[in-house]
C-alpha positions in Angstrom: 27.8 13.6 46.3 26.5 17.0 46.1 22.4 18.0 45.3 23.6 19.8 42.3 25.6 16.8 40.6 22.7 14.5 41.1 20.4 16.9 39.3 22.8 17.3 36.3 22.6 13.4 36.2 18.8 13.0 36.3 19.1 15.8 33.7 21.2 14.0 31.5 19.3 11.0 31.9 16.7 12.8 30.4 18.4 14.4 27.9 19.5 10.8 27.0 16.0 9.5 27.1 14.5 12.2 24.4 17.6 11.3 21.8 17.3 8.1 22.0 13.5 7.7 22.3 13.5 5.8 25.2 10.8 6.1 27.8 11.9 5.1 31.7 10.1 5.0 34.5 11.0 7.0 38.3 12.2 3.8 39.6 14.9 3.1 36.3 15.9 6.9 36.0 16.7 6.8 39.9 19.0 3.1 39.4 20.6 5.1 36.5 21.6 7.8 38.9 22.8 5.7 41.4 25.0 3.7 39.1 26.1 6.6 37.1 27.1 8.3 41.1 29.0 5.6 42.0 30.9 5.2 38.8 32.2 8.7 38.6 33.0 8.1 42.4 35.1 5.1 41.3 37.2 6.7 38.3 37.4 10.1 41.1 39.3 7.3 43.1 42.2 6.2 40.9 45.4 7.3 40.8 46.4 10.2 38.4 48.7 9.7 35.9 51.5 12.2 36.0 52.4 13.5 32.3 56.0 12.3 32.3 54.3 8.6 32.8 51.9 9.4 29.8 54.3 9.6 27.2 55.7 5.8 28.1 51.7 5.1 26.8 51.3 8.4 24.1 54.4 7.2 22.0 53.1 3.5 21.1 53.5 2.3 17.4 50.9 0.1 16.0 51.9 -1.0 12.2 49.1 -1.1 9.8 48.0 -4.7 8.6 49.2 -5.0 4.8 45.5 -5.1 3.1 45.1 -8.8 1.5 42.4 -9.9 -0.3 40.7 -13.2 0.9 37.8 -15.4 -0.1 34.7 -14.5 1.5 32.3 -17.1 3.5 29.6 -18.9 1.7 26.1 -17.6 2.7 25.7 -21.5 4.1 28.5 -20.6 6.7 27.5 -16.7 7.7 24.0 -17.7 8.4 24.2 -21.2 9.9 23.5 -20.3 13.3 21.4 -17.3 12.6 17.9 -18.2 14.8 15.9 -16.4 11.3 16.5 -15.0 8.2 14.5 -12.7 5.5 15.7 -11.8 2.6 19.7 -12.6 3.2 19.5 -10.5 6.2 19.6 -11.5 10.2 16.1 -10.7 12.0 17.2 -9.8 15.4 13.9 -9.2 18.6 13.0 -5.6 18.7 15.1 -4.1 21.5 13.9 -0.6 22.0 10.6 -0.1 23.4 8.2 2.1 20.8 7.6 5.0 23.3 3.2 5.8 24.3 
């Protein structure tokens, strides 16, 4: 892999990290490179699809669902297994990492 595409990768990573307000250290950033490398390398490795074998996937019908109304679940049901509830909403761990 060339110099040049792994700085546009830690670059992005970057990028990624400001719009998402994420905060990672050398060590992540550098895994994130490495895994982002050898993904591209994968997808560079599979076969092209020639156009005349596109169209067998291009021209595939999927007929819309006729809308139906149905009953609803009872709030018992929806938040049975729910670990904690406020206010008839799901309280989910924080997940993102407030950035210092």
């Amino acid at each position: 892999m060339a110099d040049s595409e792994v700085t546009d990768w830690r670059w992005q990573i970057r990028r990624l990290e400001e719009l998402a307000a994420l905060s990672l250290d050398d060590e992540e950033r550098e895994s994130l490179v490495l895994d982002l490398q050898r993904i591209t390398e994968y997808v560079s490795r599979l076969p092209k699809t020639e156009e005349s074998q596109a169209s067998d996937v291009v021209d595939w019908h999927c007929p819309l669902a006729e809308d139906a109304v149905q009953e609803g679940l009872d709030y018992e049901s929806v938040f049975a297994n729910a670990p904690k509830v406020f206010c008839d909403m799901f309280v989910m761990p924080p997940i993102i990492r407030e950035r210092r």
